[in-house]
C-alpha positions in Angstrom: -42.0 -42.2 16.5 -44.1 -41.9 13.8 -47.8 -40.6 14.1 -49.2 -41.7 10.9 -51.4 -44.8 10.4 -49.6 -48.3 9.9 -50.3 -51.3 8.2 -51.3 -54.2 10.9 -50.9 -58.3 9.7 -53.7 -59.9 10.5 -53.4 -63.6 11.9 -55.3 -66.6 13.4 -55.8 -64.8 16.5 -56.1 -61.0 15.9 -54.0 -58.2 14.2 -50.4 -58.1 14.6 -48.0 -54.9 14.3 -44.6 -55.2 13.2 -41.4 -53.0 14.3 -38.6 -52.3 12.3 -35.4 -50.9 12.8 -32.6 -50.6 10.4 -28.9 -50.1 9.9 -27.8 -48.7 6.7 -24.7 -49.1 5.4 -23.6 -46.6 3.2 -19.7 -46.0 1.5 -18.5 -42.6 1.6 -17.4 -40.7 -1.1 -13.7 -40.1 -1.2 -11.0 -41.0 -3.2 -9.2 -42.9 -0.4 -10.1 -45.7 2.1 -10.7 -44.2 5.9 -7.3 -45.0 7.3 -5.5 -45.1 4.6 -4.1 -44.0 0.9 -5.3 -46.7 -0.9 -7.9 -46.0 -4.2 -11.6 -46.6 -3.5 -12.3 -46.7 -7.4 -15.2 -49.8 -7.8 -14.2 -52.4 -10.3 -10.1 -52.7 -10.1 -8.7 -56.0 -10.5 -8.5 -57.8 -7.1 -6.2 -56.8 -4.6 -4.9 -53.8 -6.7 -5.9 -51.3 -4.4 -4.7 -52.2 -1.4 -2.0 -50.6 1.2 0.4 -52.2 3.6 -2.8 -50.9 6.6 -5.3 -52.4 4.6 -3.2 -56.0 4.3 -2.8 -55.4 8.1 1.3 -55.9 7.7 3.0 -55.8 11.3 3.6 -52.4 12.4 1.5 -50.6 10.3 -0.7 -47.4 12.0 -4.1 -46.0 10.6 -4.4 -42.7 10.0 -8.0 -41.4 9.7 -8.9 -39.4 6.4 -10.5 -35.8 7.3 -12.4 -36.0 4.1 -14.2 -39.2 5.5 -15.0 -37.3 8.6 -16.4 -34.2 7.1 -18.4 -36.7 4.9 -20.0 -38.2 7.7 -21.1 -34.5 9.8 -22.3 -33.5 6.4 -24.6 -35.8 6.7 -25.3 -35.9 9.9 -26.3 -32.2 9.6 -28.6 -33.3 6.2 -30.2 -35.5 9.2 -30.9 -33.1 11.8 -28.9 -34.7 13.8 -26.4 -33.8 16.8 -23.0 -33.7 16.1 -20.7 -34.9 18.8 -17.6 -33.2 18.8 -15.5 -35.9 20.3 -15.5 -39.2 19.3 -14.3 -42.6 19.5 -12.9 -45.5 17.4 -13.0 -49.0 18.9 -12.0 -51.9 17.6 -15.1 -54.5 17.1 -13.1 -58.2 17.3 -13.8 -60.5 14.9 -12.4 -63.0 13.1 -13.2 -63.5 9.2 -10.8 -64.3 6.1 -12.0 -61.0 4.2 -10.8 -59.4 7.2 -7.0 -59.8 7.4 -6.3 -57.6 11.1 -8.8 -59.8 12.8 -11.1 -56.7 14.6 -12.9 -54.2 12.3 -12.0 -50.3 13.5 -15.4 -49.1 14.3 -17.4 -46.8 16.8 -19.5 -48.0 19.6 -20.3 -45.9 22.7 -19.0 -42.3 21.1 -20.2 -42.1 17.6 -19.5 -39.2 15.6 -23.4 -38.5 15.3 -26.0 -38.8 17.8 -29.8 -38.4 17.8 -31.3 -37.3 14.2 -35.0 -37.9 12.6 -35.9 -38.4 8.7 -39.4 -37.9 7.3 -40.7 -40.2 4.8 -43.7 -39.1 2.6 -46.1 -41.9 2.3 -49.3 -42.8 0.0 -52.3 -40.3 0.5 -50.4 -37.7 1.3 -49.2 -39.3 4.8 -46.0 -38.7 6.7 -44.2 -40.9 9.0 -41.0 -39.2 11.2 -38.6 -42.2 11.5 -35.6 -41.8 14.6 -32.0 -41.9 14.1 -30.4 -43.3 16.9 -26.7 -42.7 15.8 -24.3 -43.0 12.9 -21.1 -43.9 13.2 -17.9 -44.4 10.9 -16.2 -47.9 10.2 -14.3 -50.0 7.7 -15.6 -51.9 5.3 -14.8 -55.7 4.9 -13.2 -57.3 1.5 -14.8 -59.6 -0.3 -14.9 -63.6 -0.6 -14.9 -65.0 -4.2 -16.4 -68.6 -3.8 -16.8 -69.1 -7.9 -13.4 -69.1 -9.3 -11.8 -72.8 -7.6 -13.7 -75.9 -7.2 -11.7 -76.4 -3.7 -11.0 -73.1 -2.3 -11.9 -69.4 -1.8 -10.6 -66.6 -2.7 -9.7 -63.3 -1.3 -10.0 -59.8 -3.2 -9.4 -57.2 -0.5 -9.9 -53.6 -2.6 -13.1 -52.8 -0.5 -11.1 -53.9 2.8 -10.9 -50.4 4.3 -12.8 -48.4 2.8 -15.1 -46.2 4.6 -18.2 -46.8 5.6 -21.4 -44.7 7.8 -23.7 -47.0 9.3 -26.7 -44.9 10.0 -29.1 -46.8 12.9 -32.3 -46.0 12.6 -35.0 -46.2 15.9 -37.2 -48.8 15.6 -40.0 -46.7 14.6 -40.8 -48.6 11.3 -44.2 -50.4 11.5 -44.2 -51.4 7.8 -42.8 -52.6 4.6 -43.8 -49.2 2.5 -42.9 -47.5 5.6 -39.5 -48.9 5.4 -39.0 -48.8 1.8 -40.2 -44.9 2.3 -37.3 -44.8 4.6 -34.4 -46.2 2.4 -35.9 -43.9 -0.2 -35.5 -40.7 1.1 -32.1 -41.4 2.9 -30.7 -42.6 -0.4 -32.1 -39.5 -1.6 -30.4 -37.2 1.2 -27.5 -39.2 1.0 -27.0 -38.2 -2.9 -28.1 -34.9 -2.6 -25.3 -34.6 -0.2 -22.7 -35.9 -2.1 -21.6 -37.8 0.7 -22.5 -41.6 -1.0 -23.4 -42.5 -4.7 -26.6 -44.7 -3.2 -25.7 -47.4 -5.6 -27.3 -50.3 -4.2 -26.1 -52.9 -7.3 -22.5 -52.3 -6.6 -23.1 -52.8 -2.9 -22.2 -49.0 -2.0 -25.5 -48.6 0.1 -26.8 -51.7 1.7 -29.3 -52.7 4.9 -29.7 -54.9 7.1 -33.0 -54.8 8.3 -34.2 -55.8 12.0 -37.9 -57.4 12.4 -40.0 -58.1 15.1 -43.6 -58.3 15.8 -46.5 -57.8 18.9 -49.5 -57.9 19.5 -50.8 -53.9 19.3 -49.3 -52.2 22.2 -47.5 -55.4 23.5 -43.9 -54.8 24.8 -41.7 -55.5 21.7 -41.0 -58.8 20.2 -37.6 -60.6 19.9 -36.3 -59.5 16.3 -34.3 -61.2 13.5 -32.0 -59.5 11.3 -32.1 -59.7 7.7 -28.6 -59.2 6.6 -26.8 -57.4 3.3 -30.3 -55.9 1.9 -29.2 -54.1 -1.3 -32.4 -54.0 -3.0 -35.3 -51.5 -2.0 -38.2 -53.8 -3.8 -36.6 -56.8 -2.0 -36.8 -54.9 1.2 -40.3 -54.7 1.0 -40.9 -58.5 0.4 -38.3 -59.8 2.6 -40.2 -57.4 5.8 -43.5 -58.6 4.7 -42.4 -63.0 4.5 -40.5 -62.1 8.0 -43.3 -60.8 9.9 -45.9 -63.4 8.9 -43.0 -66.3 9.6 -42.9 -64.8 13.0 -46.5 -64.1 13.5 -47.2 -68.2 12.6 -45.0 -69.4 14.7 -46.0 -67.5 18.0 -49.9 -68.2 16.9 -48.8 -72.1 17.1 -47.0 -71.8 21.1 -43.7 -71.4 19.7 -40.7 -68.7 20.1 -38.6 -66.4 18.1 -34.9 -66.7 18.4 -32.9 -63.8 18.0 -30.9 -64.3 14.7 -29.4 -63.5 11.8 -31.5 -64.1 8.7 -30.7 -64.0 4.6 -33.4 -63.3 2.1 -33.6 -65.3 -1.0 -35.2 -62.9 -3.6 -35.9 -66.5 -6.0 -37.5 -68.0 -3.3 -39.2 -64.9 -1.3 -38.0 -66.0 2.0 -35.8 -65.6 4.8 -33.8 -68.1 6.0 -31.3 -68.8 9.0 -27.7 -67.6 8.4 -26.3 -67.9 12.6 -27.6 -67.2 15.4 -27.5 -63.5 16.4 -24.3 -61.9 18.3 -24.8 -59.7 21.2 -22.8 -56.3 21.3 -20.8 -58.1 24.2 -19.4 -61.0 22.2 -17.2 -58.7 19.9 -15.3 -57.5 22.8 -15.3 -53.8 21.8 -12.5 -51.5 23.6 -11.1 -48.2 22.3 -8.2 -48.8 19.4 -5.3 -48.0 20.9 -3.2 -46.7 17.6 -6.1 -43.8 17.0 -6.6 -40.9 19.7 -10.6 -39.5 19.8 -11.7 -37.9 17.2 -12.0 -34.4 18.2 -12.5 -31.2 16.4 -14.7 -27.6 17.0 -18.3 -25.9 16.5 -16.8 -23.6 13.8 -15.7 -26.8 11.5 -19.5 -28.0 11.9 -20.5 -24.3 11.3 -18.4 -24.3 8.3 -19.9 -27.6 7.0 -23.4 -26.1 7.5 -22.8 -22.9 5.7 -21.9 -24.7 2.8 -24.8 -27.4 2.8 -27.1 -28.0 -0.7 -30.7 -27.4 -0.7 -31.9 -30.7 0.5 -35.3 -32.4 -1.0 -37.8 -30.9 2.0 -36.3 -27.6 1.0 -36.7 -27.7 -2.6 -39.8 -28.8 -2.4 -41.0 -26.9 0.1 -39.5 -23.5 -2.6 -41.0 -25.1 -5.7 -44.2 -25.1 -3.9 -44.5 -21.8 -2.3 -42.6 -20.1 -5.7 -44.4 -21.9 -8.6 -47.9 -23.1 -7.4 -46.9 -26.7 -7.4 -48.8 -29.6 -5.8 -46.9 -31.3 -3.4 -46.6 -34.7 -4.9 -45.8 -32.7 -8.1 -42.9 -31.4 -6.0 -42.2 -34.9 -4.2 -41.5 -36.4 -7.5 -39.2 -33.3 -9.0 -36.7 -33.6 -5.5 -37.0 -37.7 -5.3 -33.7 -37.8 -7.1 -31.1 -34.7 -7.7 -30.8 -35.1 -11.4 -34.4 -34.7 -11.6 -34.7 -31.6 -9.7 -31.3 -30.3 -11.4 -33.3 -30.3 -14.7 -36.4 -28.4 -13.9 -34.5 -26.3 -12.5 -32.6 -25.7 -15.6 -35.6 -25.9 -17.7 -36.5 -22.9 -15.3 -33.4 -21.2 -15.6 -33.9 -20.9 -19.8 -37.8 -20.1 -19.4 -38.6 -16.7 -20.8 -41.1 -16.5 -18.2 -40.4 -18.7 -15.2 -43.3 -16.9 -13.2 -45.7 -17.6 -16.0 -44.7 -21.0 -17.1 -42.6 -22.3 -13.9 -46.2 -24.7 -13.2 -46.2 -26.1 -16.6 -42.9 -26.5 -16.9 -43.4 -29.5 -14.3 -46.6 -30.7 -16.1 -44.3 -31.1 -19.2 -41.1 -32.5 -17.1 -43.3 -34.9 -14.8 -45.6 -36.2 -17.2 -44.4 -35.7 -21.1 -40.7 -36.2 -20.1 -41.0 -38.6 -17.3 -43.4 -40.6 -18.6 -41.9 -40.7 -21.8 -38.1 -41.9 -20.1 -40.2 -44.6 -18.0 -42.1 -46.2 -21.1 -38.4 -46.9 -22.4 -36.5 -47.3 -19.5 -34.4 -44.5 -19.9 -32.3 -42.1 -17.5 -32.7 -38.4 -16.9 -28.7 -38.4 -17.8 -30.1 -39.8 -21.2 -33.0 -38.1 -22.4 -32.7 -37.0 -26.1 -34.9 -33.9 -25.1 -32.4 -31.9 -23.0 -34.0 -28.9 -20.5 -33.3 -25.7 -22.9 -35.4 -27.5 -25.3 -37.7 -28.4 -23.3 -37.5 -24.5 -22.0 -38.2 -23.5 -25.7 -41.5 -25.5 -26.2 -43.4 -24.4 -22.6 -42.0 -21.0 -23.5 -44.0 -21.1 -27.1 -46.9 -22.7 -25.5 -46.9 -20.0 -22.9 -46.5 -17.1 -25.7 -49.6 -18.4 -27.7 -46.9 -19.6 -30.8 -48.1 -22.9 -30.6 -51.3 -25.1 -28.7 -50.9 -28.0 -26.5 -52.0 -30.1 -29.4 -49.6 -28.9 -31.8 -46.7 -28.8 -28.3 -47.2 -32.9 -28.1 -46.4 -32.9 -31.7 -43.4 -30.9 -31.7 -41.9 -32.5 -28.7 -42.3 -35.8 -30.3 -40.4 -35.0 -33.4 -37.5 -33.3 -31.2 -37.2 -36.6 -29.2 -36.7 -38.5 -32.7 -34.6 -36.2 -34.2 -33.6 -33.4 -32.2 -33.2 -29.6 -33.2 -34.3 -26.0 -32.1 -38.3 -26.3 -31.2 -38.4 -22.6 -32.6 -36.7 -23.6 -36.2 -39.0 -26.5 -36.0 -42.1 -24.5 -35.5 -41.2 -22.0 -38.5 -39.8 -24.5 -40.9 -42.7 -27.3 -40.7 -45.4 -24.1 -40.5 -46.5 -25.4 -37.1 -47.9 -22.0 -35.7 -51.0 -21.7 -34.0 -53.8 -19.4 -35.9 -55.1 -16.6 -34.0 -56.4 -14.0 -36.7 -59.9 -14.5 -36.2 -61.0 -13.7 -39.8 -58.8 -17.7 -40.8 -60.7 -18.8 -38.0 -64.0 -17.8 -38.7 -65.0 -19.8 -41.8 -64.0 -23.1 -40.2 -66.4 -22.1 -36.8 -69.2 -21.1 -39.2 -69.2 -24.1 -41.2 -69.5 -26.2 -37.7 -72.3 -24.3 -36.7 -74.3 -24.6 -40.4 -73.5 -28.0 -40.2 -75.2 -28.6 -36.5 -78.1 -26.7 -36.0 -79.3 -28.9 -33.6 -76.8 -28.7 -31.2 -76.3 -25.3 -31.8 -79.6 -24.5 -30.8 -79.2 -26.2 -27.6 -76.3 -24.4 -26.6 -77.8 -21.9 -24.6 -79.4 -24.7 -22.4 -76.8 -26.5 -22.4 -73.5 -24.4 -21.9 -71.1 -27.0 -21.1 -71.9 -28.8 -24.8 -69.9 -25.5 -26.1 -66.4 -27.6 -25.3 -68.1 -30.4 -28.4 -67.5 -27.4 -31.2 -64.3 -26.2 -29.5 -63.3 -29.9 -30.2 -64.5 -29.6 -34.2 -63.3 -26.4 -34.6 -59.6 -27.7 -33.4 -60.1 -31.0 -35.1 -60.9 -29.2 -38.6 -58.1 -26.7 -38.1 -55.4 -29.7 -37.4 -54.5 -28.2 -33.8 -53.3 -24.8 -35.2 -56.1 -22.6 -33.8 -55.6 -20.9 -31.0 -58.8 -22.5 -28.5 -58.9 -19.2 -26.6 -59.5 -16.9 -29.1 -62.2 -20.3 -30.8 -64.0 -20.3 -27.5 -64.6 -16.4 -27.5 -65.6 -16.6 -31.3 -68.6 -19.6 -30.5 -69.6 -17.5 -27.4 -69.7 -14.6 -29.5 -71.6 -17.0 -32.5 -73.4 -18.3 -30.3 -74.8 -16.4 -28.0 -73.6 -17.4 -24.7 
């Protein structure tokens, strides 16, 4: 469980700590559905991507997809989590009309993954080491259309099939940022991974999010489950309006009943969906038409060998190679296209030893900041990294200040082209032959005697010259080699 300090609710009768557990629900990436041929591509015209298995015709066998498999211990292993090397599928019995065999094909006692962890990097520099308890591979429902006939529903059954990890967490969560930490960073994995797009609009990673609360150190609470969370942000709210629902009900004498809850985002609350089913009432037993899953230690070894470099990695490299804080580094491996770009920017540095620290100053806060004022992608960004690479690289070789470096970068985001042929075509260079220089600092000094003579005194006032003496030259002299000459001038 995680060690790191919580936020408690505090109510009529003292503080209240909430626990939170949740079960993510994330596609996998493959072309086909887990037992069968049929196209996972999002966004086909309804029913056009379905097989004879996924219909559930008489006499039709599943026949599990390998790529779905080694999907699922690929991210078991991004997890650190044990992979079981026999498994189960069960069949979880249900009946609903997006659901045309009447069971779902699931896993229950013998998941393909066991025991795992995550650790989530909270505000202040905090950590928090959230359980996983299992993750297991399933089949995804289809999908009720409830808009298109004043009298009737209908059915659209392209996502019927396709294959799904639910990842169960521990219920170590003890609070919303806590849990929206969580989702987070196993989006982030997930992606990293390749194993699931983490695109929470189109449904592909969803949670359903189980809350309960007690008094500090109390045996746990009965918990509600929010269903079909597919929204980080509403994560957060729908946790927080939960807990205090719970918490005002038990201050007044009353009890929690274990159910199944929605969250209207319009509204910000929960309310009731159905009462909550026990594991018992789906009548789970072994599917008969699929043997265990079993395969060996060298396929896992395999999958291992060839895993990415996973965000704790990366930053933990980008730290220890280039000096960087560790937020800095947090926010370059939050998403992979992020970190795929300094990286690149790196890759075209002249310099990456040098420059490899300010070359996340300029991605994190120039580029970044810059993409966020206009809501703008990484994918998108009109400055690309071997630009970006050539204006650290002549800030780092003296061609140009940081003054003159805003400037530039600024006129390549409007209209693009080589920062170096910029630099030499709009006579951008930074002056560093002192004798150009000179005039400008001796002018400054006649012109403020006063503060000139209180120099001395005063060293730190030198930085108000350096200022005129930059302002005067438009940016183009070099502030080193100005510093040395009003030390020198100067006398300090």
């Amino acid at each position: 469980m995680s060690t790191a300090t919580h936020k408690l609710l505090r109510g009529a009768t003292g503080d209240w700590e909430m626990v939170i557990g949740m079960e993510i629900h994330a596609q996998v990436t493959s072309n086909s559905k887990l037992f069968s041929g049929a196209s996972t591509t999002f966004g086909g015209e309804p029913n056009s991507h379905v097989s004879l298995v996924d219909a559930a015709m008489p006499g039709m066998l599943p026949v599990i997809n390998e790529e779905c498999v080694r999907q699922a211990v690929r991210t078991g292993l991004g997890l650190n989590a044990q992979i079981n090397l026999r498994s189960v599928f069960d069949r979880k019995n249900y009946f609903y009309p997006d659901s045309p065999q009447g069971y779902q094909i699931s896993q229950y006692k013998s998941p393909i993954v066991g025991e795992g962890e995550v650790v989530v990097e909270l505000d202040g520099g905090r950590t928090a080491t959230i359980g996983i308890e299992r993750l297991h591979l399933e089949q995804d429902a289809g999908k009720l259309l409830h808009d298109q006939s004043p009298s009737m529903s209908f059915v659209d059954l392209n996502r019927c099939g396709v294959a799904l990890m639910e990842i169960v967490s521990k219920p170590d969560i003890r609070d919303a940022e806590q849990a929206k930490a969580y989702v987070t960073k196993l989006r982030s994995i997930l992606r990293y991974l390749g194993t699931c797009d983490g695109d929470m609009e189109k449904g592909n990673l969803r949670a359903d999010v189980n809350v309960s609360v007690r008094k500090p150190g109390a045996p746990l609470g009965t918990r509600c489950e929010i269903k079909n969370m597919n929204s980080i942000t509403f994560i957060g709210q729908a946790i927080e309006f939960e807990a205090r629902r719970q918490i005002e009900i038990l201050e007044e004498g009353g009890a929690i009943d274990q159910e199944t809850r929605l969250y209207d985002p319009n509204k910000g609350e929960t309310r009731s969906m159905r009462s909550k089913e026990e594991a018992h009432d789906y009548r789970y037993f072994p599917d008969p038409d699929l043997l265990p899953l079993e395969f060996s230690q060298a396929f896992v070894d395999e999958l291992k060998a060839e895993l990415p470099e996973l965000p704790d990695q990366k930053k933990t490299r980008f730290v220890a190679d280039f000096g960087l804080s560790a937020y800095d580094a947090s926010v370059l491996v939050a998403e992979r296209e992020s970190a795929l770009f300094y990286e690149t920017v790196l890759d075209k540095l002249a310099n990456r030893a040098r420059d490899g620290k300010m070359a996340a100053n300029w991605v994190i806060n120039e580029l970044f900041g810059r993409l966020n004022k206009e809501g703008r992608d990484i994918t998108d960004s009109p400055v690309n990294a071997e630009q970006l690479a050539a204006i650290v690289d002549l800030i780092g070789e003296g061609t140009i200040s940081g003054k003159i470096a805003k400037d530039l970068f600024e006129i390549v985001w409007q209209e693009g082209g080589d920062p170096r042929a910029l630099v030499e075509s709009r006579g951008m260079k930074q002056v560093t032959d002192l004798s150009a220089i000179e005039k400008v600092v001796d002018d400054i000094i006649a012109a403020n005697p006063d503060k000139a003579a209180q120099v001395k005194d005063k060293p730190q006032s030198l930085g108000w010259f350096v200022g005129q003496v930059m302002k005067a030259s438009g940016g183009k002299a070099n502030p080193q080699s100005v510093n040395d000459l009003l030390k020198s001038k100067l006398g300090v």
